[in-house]
Residue frames relative to the residue before (quaternion, step in Angstrom):
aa qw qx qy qz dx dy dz
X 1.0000 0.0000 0.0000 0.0000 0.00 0.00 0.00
X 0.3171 -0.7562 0.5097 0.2604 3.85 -0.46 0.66
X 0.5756 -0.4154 0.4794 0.5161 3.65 -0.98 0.46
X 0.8417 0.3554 -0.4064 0.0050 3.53 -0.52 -0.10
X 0.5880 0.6276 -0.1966 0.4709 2.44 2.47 0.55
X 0.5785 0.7774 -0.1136 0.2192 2.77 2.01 -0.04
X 0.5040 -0.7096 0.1349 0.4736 3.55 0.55 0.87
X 0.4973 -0.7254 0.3189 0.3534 3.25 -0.55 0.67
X 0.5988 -0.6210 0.2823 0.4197 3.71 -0.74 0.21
X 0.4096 -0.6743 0.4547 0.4133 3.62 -0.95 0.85
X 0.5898 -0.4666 0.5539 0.3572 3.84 -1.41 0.44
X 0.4974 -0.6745 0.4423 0.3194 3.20 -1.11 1.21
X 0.6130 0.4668 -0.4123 0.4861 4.12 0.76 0.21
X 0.6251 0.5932 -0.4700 0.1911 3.47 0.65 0.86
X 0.6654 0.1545 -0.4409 0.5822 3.05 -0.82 1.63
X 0.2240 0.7656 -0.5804 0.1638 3.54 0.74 0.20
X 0.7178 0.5071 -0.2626 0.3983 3.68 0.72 -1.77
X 0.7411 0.4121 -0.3748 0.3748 3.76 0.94 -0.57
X 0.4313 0.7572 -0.2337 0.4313 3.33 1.84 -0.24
X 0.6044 0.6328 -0.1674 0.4542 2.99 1.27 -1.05
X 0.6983 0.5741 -0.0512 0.4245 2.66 0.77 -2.15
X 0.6629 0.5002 -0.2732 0.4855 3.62 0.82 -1.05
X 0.7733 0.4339 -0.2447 0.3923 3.31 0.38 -0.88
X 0.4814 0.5206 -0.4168 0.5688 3.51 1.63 -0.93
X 0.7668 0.4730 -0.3936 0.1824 3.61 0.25 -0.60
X 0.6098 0.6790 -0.1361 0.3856 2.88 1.77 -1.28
X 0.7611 0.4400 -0.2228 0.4213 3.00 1.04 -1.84
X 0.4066 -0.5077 0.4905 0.5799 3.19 1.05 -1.69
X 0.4370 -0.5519 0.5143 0.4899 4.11 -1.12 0.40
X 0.6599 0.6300 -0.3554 0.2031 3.66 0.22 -0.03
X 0.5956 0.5234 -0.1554 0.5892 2.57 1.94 -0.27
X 0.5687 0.5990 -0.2438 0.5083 3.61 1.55 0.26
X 0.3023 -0.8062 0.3978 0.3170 3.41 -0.64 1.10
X 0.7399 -0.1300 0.1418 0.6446 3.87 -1.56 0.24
X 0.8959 0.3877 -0.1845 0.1140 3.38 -0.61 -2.14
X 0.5819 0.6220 -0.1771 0.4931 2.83 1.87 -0.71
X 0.6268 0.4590 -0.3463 0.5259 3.61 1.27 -0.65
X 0.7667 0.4508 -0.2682 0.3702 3.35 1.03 -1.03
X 0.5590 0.4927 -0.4823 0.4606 3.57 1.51 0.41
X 0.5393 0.5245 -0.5066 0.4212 3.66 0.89 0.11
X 0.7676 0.2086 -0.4092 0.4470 3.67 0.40 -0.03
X 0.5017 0.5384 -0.5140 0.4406 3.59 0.95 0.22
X 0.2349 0.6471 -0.6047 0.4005 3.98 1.37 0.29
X 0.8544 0.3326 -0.1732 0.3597 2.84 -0.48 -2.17
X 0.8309 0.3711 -0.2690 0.3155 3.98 -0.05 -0.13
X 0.6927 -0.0138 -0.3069 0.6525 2.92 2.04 0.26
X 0.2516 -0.8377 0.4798 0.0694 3.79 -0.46 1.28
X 0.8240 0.1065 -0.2559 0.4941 3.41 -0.01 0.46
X 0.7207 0.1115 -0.4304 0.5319 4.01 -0.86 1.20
X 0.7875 -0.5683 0.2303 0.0621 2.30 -2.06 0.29
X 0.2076 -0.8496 0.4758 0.0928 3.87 0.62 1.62
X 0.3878 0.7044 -0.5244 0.2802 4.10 0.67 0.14
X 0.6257 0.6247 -0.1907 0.4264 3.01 1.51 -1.18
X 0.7338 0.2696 -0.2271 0.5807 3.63 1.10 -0.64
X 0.4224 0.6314 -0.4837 0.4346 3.46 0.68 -0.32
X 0.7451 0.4183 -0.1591 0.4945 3.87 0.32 -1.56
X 0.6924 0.2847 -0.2898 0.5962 3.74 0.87 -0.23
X 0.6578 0.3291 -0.5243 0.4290 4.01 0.37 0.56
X 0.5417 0.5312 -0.4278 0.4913 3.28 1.39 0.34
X 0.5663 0.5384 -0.3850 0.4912 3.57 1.09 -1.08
X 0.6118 0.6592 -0.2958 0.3219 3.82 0.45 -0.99
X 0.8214 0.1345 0.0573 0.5513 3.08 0.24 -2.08
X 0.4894 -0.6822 0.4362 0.3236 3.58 0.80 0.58
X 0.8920 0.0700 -0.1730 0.4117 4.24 0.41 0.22
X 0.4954 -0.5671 0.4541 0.4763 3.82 -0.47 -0.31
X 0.6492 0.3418 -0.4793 0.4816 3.95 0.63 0.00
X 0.5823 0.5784 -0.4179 0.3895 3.68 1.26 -0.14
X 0.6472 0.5827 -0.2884 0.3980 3.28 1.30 -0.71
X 0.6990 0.4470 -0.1406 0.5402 3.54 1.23 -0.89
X 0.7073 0.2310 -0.3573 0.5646 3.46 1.49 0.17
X 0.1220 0.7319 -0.5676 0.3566 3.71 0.75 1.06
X 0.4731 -0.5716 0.5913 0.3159 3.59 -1.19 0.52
X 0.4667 -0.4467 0.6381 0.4190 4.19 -0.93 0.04
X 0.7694 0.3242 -0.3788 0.3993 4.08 0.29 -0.36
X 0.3965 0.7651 -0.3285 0.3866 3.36 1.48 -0.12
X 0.8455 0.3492 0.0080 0.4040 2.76 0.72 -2.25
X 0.6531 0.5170 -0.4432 0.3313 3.33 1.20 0.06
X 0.7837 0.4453 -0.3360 0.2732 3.24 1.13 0.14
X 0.2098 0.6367 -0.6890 0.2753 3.12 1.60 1.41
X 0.0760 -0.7445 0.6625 0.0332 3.32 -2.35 -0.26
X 0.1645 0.8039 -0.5703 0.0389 3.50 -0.26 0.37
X 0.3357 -0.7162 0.4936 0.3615 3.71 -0.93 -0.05
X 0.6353 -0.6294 0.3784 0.2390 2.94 -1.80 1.14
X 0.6854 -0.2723 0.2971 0.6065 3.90 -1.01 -0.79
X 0.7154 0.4721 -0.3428 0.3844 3.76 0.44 -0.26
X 0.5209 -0.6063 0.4685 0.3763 3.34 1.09 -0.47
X 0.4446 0.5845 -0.4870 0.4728 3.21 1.10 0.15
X 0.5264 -0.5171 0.5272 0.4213 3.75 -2.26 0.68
X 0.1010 0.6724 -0.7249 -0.1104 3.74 -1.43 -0.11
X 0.2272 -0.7882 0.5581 0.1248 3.10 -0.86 1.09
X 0.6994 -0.5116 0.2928 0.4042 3.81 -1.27 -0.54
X 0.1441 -0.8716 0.3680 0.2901 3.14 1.85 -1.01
X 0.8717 -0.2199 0.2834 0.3338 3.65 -1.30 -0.02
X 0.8024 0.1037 -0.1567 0.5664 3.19 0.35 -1.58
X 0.5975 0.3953 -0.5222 0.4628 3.86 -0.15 -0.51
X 0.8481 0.1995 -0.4552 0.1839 3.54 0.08 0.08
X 0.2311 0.7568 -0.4111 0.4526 3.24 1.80 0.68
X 0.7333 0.3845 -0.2347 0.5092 3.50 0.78 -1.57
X 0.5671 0.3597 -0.4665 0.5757 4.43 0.77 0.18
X 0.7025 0.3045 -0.5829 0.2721 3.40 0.21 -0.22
X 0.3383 0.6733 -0.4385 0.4898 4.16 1.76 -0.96
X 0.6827 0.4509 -0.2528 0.5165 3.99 0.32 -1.39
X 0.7082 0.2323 -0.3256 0.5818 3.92 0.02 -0.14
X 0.8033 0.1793 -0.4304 0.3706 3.96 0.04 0.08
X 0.4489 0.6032 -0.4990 0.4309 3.58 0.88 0.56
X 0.6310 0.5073 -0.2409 0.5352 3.33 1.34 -0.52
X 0.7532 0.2900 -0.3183 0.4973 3.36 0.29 -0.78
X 0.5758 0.3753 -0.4975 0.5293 4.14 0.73 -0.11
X 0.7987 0.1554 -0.4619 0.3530 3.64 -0.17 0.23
X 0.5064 0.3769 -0.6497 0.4235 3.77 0.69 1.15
X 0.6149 0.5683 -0.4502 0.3104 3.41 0.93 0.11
X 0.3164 0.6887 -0.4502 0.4722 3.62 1.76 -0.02
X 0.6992 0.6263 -0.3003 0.1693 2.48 0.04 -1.71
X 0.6522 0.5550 -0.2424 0.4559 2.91 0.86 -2.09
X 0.7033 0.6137 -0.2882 0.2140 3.29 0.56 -1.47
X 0.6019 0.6061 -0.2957 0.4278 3.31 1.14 -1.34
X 0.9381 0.2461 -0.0491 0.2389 3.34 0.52 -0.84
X 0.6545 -0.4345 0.1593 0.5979 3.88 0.04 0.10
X 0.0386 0.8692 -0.2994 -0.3915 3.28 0.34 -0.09
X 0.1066 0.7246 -0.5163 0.4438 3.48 1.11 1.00
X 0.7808 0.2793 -0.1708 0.5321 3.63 0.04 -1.67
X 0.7277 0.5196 -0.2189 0.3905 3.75 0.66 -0.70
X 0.0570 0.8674 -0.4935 0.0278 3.36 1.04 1.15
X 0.5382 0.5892 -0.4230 0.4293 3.60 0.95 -1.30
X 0.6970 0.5741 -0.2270 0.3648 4.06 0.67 -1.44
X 0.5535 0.5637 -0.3619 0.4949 3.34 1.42 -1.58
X 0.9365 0.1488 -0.1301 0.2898 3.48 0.00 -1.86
X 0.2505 0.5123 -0.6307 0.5262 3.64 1.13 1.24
X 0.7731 0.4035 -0.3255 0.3654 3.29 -0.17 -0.51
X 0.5537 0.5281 -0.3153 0.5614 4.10 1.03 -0.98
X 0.8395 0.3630 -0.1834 0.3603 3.61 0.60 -0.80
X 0.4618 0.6624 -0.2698 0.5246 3.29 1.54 -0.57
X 0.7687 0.4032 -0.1159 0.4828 3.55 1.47 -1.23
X 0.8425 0.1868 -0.1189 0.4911 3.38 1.01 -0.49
X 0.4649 0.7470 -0.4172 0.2276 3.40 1.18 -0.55
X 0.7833 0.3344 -0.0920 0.5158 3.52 0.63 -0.73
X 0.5119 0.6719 -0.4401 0.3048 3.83 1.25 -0.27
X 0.0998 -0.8878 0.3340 0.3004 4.11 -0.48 0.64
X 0.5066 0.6399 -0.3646 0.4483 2.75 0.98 1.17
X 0.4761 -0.6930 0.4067 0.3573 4.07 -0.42 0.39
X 0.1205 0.8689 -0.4801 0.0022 3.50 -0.77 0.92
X 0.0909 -0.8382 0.5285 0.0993 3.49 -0.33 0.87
X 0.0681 -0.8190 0.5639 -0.0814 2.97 -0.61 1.49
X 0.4657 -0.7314 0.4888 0.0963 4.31 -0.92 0.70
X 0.2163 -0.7871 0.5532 0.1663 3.92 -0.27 1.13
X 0.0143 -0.8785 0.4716 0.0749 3.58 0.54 0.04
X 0.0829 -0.9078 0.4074 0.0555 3.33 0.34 1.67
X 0.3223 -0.6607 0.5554 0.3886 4.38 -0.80 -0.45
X 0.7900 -0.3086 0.2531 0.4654 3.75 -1.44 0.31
X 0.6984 0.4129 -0.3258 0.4854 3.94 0.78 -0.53
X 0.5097 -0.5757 0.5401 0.3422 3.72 0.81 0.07
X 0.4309 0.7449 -0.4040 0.3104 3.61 1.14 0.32
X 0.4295 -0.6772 0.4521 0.3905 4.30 -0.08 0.82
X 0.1316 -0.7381 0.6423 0.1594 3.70 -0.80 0.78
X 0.7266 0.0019 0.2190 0.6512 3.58 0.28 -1.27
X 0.1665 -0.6546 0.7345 0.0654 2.93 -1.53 1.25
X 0.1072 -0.9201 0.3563 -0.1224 3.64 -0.21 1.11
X 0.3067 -0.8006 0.4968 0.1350 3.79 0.07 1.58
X 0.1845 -0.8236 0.5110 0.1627 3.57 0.32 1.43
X 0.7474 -0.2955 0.1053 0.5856 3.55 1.41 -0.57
X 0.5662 -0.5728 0.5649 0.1793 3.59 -1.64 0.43
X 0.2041 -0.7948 0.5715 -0.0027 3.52 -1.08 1.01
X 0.5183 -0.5150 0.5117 0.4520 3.43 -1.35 -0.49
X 0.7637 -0.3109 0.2787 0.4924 3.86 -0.76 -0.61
X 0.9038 -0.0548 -0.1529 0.3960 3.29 1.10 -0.16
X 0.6201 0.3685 -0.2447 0.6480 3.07 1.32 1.05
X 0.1567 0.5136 -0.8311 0.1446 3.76 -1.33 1.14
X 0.4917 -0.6309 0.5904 0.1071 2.56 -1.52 1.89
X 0.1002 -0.7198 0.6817 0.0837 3.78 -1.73 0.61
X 0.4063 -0.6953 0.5916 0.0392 2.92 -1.68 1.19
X 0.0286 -0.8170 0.5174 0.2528 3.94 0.28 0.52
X 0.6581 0.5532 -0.4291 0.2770 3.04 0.35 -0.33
X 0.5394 0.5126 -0.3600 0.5627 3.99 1.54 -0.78
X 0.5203 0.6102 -0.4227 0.4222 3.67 0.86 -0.51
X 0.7914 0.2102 -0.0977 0.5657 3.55 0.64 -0.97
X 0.5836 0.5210 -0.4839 0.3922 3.42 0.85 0.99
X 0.3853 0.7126 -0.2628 0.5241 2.92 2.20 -0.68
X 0.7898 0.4865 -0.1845 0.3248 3.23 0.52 -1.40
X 0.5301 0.5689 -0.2682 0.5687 3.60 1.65 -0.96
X 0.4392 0.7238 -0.2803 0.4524 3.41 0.96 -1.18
X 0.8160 0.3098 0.0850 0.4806 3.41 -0.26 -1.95
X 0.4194 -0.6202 0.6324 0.1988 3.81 0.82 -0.06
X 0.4327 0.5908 -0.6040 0.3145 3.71 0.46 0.39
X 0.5099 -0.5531 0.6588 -0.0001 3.13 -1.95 0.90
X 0.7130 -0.2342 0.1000 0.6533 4.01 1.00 -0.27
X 0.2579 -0.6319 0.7179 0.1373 3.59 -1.87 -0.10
X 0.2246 -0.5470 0.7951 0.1348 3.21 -1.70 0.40
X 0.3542 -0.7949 0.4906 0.0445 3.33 -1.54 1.15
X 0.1654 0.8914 -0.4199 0.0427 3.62 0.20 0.74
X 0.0577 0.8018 -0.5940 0.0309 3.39 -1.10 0.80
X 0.1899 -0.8128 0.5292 0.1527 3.75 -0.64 -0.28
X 0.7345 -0.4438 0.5040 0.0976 3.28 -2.33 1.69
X 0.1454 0.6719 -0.7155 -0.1241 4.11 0.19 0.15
X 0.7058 0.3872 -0.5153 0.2937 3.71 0.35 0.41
X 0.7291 -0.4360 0.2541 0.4624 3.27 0.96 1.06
X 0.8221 0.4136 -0.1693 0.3528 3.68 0.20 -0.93
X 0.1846 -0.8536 0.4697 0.1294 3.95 0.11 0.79
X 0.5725 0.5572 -0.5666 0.2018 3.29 0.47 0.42
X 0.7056 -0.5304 0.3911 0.2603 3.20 -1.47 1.12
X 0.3704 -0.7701 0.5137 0.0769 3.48 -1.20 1.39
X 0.3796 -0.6913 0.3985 0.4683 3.76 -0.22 0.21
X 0.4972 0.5255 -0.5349 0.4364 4.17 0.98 0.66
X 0.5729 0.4760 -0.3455 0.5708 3.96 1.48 -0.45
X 0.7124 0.4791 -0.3758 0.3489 3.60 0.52 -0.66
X 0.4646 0.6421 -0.2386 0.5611 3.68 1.62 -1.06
X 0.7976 0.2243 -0.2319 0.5096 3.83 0.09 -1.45
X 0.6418 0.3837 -0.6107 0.2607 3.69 0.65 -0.18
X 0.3619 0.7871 -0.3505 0.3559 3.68 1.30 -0.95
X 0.7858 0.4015 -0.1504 0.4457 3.46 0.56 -1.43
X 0.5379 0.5873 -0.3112 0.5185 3.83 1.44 -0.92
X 0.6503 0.7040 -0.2157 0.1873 3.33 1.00 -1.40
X 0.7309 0.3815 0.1316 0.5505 2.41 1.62 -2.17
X 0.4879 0.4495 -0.5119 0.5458 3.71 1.38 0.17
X 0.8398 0.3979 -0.3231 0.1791 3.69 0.76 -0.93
X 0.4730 0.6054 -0.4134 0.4888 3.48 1.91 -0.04
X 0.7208 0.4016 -0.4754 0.3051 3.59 0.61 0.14
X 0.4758 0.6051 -0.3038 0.5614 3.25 1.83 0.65
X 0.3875 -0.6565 0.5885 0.2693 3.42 1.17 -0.27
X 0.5391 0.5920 -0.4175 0.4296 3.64 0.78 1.05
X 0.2212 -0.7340 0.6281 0.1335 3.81 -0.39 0.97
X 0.1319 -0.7354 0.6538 0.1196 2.99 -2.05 1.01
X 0.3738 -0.8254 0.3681 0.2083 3.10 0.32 1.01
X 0.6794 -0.4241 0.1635 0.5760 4.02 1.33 -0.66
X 0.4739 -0.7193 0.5061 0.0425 2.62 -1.78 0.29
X 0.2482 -0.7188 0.6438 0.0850 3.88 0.01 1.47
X 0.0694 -0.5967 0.7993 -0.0152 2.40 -2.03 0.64
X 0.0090 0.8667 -0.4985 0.0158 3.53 -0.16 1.23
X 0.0636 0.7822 -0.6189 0.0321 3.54 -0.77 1.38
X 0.7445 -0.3903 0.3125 0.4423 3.53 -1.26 -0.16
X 0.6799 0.2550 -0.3058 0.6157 4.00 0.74 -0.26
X 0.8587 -0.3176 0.0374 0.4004 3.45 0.02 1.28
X 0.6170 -0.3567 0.5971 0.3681 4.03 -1.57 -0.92
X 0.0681 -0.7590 0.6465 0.0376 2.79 -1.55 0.97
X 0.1410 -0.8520 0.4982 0.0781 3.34 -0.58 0.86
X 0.4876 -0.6903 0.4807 0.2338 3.52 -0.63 1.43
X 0.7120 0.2862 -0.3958 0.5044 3.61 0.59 -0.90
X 0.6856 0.3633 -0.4360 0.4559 4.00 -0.10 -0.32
X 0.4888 0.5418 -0.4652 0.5011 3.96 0.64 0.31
X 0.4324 -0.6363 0.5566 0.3136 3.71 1.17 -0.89
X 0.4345 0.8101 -0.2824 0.2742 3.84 1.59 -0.40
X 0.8172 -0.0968 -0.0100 0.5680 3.27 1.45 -0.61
């Protein structure tokens, strides 16, 4: 056969995806790192070449896999990386539509969770769920748990949206919210986009003030989170309120 008939060479990612697949079955997905789990759903939104390549650069980007899945859809289209050819390939529209679907399927079924149970007694549930929601957002958000007489989660509620380090609060709409909603107490939550949750003395002031608009309602706040990348803060174990 003369070289110019000879088949070209396969790309070093072929059969990679059933490779994958086998081993995800065999081993278990638990046994698969980040980039590797996150090319099994980058299958289904891009089928055919080679997605290892972007997988390893929405990690390189956003620095984790819950960072990747809590990325804005405008975020994520402007990852890129190049494929086996050297060529750009970007994330595009839908695949990054289907991580953002992938991060609220997740956070509604740590919100179950929460639901199912007191969420008082159900701390482990409370702060999967606070963190699942804010840990990675880069922007400040201060958002209201607005519980009923059973400690039970009525409405989890984005009271408003901030810049990086600041989302103004209104106590007093807080506890109108709450009349509103027939709620019985609240849990305050908001979150550090610089990573670090400890409580400023403008959070200590507005929780103070939330406090005291809602005891003259006969309304209990049970605490205030602060959720940043190195972990939860918790106003009442701080001693704060």
């Amino acid at each position: 056969m003369s070289a110019d008939l000879a088949p070209a060479p396969k790309p070093h990612h072929a059969g990679h995806r059933e490779r994958l697949r086998d081993r995800a079955r065999g081993a278990g997905l638990t046994h698969l790192p980040d980039y590797e789990l996150l090319e099994l759903f980058l299958f289904r939104s891009q089928p055919q070449g080679d997605v290892k390549p972007i997988a390893k650069a929405l990690l390189a980007r956003f620095g984790s896999l819950a960072a990747v899945l809590a990325a804005s859809v405008e975020d994520l289209v402007t990852v890129k990386a190049e494929d086996s050819r050297g060529k750009p390939k970007g994330v595009g529209a839908e695949t990054a539509l289907d991580l953002a679907a992938l991060h609220e399927v997740a956070r509604r079924v740590t919100k179950e969770e929460a639901n199912k149970r007191t969420v008082i007694s159900s701390w482990t549930a409370l702060l999967a769920y606070v963190r699942l929601s804010l840990q990675h957002e880069p922007r400040e958000q201060f958002r209201v748990l607005y519980l009923d007489n059973r400690n039970q989660l009525i409405l989890d509620e984005i009271q408003n949206r901030g810049t990086v380090d600041h989302a103004p609060v209104y106590p007093r709409e807080v506890v109108r919210r709450a009349l509103e909603l027939s709620a019985k107490s609240m849990i305050i939550v908001h979150n550090h986009p610089s990573g670090d949750p400890t409580p400023s003395r403008p959070d200590i002031e507005m929780t103070r003030q939330v406090i005291e608009a809602a005891r003259a309602l006969e309304l209990s706040v049970h605490d205030h989170l602060i959720v940043g990348r190195d972990g939860v803060a918790s106003f009442k174990q701080l001693g704060l309120m």
